[in-house]
C-alpha positions in Angstrom: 2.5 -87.0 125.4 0.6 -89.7 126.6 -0.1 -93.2 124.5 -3.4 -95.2 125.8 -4.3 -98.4 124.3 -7.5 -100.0 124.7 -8.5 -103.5 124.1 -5.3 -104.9 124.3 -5.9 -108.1 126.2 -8.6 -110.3 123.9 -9.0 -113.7 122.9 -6.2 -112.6 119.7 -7.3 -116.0 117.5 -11.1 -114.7 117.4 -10.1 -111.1 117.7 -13.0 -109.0 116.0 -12.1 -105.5 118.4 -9.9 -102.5 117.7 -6.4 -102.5 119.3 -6.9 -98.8 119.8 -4.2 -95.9 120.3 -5.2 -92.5 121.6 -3.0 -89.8 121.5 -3.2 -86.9 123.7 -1.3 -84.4 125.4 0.1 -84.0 128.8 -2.4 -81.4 130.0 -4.9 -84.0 128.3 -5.7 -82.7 124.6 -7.0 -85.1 121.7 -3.0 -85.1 119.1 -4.5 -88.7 117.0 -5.9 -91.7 117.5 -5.3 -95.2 115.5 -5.9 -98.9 115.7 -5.6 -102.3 114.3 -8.0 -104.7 113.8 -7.2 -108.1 113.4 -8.9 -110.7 111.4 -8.7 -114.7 110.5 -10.1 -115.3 107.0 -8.7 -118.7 106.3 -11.3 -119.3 103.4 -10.8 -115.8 101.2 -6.9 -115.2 102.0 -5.3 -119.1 103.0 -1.9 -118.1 102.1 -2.0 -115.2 104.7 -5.1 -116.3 107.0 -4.4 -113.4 109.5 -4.7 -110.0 107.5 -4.4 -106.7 110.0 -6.3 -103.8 108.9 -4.6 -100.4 110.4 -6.1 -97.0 110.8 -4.7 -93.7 111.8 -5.7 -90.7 112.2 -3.6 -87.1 113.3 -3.2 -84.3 111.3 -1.0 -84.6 108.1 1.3 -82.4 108.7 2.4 -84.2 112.3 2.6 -87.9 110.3 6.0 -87.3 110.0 6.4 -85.9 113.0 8.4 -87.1 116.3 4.7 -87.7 117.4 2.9 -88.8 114.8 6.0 -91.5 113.6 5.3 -92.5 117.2 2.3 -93.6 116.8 2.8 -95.2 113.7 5.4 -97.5 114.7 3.0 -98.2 118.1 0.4 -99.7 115.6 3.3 -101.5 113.7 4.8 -102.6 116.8 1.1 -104.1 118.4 0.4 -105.5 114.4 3.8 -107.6 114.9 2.6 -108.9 118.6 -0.8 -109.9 117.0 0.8 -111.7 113.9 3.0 -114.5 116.4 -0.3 -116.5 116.7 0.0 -117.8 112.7 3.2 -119.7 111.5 2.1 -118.1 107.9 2.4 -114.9 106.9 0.2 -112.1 108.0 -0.7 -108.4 105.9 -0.8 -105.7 107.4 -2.6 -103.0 105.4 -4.7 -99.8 105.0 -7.4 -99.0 102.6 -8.8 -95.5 100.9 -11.4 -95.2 98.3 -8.6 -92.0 97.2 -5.8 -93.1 95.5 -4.3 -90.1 97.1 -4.9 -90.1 100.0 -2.2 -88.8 102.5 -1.8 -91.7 104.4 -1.1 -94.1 101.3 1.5 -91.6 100.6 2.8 -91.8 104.1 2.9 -95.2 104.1 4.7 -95.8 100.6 7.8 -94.0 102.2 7.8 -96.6 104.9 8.1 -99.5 102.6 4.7 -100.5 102.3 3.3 -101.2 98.6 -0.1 -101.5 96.7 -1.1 -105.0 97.9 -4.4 -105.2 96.9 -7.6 -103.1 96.1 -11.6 -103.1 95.7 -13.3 -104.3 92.6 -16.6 -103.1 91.4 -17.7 -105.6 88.8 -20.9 -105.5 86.4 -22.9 -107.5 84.5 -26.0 -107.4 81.7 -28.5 -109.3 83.1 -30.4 -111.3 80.1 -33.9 -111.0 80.1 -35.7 -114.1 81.2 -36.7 -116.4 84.0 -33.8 -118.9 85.6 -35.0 -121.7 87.1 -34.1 -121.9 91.1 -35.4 -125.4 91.0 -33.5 -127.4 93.6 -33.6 -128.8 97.6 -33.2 -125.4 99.0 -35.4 -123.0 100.0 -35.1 -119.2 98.9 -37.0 -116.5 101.0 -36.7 -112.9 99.9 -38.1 -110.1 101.7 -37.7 -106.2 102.8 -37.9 -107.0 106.6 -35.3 -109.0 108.9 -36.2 -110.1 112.3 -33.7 -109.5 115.4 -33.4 -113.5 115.1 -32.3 -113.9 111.6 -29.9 -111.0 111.3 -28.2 -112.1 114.6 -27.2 -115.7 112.4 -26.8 -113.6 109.2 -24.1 -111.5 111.0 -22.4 -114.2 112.7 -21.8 -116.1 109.7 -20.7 -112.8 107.6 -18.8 -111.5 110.1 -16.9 -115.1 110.6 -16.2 -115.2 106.4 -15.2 -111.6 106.0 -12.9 -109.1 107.2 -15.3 -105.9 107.4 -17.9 -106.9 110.1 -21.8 -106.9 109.3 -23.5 -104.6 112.1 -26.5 -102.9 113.2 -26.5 -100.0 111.4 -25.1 -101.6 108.6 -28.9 -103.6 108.4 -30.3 -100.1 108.9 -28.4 -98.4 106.1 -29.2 -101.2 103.3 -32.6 -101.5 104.3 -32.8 -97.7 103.8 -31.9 -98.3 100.0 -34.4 -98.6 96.8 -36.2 -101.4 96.6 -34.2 -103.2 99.2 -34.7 -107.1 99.6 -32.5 -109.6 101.6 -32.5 -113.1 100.4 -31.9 -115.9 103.0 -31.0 -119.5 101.7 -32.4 -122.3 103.7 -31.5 -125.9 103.4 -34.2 -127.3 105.6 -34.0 -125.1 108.7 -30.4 -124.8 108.6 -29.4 -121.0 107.1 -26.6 -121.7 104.1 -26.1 -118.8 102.2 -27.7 -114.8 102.1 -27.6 -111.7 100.2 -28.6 -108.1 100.1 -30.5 -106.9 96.7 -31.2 -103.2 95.9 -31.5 -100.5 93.3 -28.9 -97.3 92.6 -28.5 -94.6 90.2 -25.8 -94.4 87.9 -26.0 -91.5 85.7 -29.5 -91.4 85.3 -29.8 -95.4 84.5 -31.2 -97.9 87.2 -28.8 -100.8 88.0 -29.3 -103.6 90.3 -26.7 -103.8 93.5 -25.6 -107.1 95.2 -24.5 -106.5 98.7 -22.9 -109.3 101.0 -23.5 -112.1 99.0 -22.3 -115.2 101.4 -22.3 -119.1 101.5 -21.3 -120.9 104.2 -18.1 -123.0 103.7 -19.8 -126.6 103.7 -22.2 -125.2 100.8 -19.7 -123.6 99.1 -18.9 -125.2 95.1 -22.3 -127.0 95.5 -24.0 -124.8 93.1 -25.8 -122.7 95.9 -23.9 -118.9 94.8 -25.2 -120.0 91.2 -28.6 -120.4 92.3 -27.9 -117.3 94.7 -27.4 -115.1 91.4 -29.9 -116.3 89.0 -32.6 -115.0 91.9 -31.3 -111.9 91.9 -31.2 -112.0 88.4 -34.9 -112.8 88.5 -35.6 -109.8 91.0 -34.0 -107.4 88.7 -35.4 -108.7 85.6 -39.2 -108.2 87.5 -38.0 -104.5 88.0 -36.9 -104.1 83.9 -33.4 -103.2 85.8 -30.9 -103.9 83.3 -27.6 -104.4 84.8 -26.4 -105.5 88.3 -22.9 -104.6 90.2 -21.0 -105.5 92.8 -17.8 -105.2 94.3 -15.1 -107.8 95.2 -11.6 -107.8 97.3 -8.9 -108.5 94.7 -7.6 -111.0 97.5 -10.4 -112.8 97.7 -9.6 -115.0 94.5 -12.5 -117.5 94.6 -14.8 -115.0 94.6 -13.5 -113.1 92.0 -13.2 -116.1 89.9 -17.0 -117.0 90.7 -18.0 -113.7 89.4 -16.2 -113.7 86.1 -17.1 -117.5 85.5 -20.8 -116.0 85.6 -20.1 -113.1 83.2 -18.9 -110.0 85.7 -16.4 -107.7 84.0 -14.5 -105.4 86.4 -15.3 -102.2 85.8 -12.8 -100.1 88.0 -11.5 -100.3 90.9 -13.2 -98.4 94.7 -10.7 -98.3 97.0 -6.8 -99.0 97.3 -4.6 -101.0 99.7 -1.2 -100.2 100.5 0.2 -103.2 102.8 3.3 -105.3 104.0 4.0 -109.0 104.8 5.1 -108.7 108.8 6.8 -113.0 108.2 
């Protein structure tokens, strides 16, 4: 069996590639694939600023297999080398909107344990007007320019560990009643947000999507502000409610979201994970 691995050799401390592993055989056949991706988030996670995310995929049956333990302890083994640039501890987890899914299993007989998992969070959205009265500028609309999603994805993708692309603009803009709100503070871009409408058993509920403030504007009062114009373009559409969804590891925003009245309402996806210091 032959083990290639792609992007190995990038700048590690603003890593935003996939270590990858493909697995074939020796006359050349596709066995699995997996990779690690590696990401600083020193303002959501500072007490483990380097979190791992790890994938892999081979058929169930060969996980515990000579070849598929192979390439499980590859990924673990290229996860360890990526964790000596922090002193502090680094996670190393996988995620699964299935509780069940095999490779949580898999996983939870190699010592790793629920770390962590996806909140989706809702709210009753009172009906009235909030005041957004203040020195920044708000500018909602259905349309983003080449310009202004380039900075929107640089900041997003610098805050959070699942990056902001392309066809991630395409696939929101594709939703009900899309609008992405853009906070300005003069010309300088300090905060954005994706708004749009779902379906949830036959009642229309608002959807925030990304909401973001950049670090210097953050506990200024700009997410407030942020929320009470969504608020105000779901209360123009007689939409009721409005969700979200939060990482349990990201405490401050959680925090924000109940301080404004969010309940969690159940949990998306699962982590199972392990401390590699």
């Amino acid at each position: 069996m032959v083990f290639n691995l792609f992007h190995p050799n990038e700048d590690l401390k603003g890593n935003q590639k996939e270590n990858i592993f493909i697995v074939t055989s020796d006359e050349g056949s596709y066995i699995g694939s997996g990779y690690v991706y590696p990401k600083l988030t020193p303002v959501i996670t500072p007490s483990h600023p380097l979190n791992i995310f790890m994938e892999m995929h081979i058929d169930e049956e060969l996980m515990e297999e000579a070849i598929g333990l192979r390439l499980f302890h590859a990924l673990e083994k290229r996860a360890m080398t990526i964790s000596q640039i922090q002193t502090k501890p680094c996670l190393l987890y996988y995620g699964s909107d299935n509780p069940n899914h095999p490779m949580l299993s898999f996983l939870k007989k190699h010592s790793y344990g629920a770390c962590s998992e996806t909140y989706l969070m809702l709210k009753s959205i009172p009906v009235m007007y909030y005041d957004l009265k203040s020195k920044y500028d708000f500018i909602l609309s259905d349309h983003v320019n080449d310009d202004q999603k380039e900075m929107i994805m640089s900041y997003h993708n610098h805050l959070f560990i699942n990056p902001l692309s392309d066809d991630d603009f395409k696939h929101f803009s594709s939703k009900d009643q899309f609008r992405n709100l853009t906070v300005y503070d003069k010309h300088e871009l300090i905060g954005n947000m994706m708004l749009y409408v779902v379906e949830d058993h036959g009642i229309s509920v608002g959807k925030i999507e990304n909401l973001f403030i950049t670090p210097k504007y953050q506990r200024m009062g700009v997410g407030e502000l942020c929320l009470k114009a969504a608020y105000n373009f779901f209360n123009s559409r007689f939409i009721p409610k409005v969700s979200l969804e939060v990482w349990s590891e990201n405490e401050n925003a959680l925090s924000f979201y109940k301080k404004h009245g969010f309940e969690i309402i159940k949990s998306t996806e699962f982590y199972n994970g392990k401390f590699l210091k």
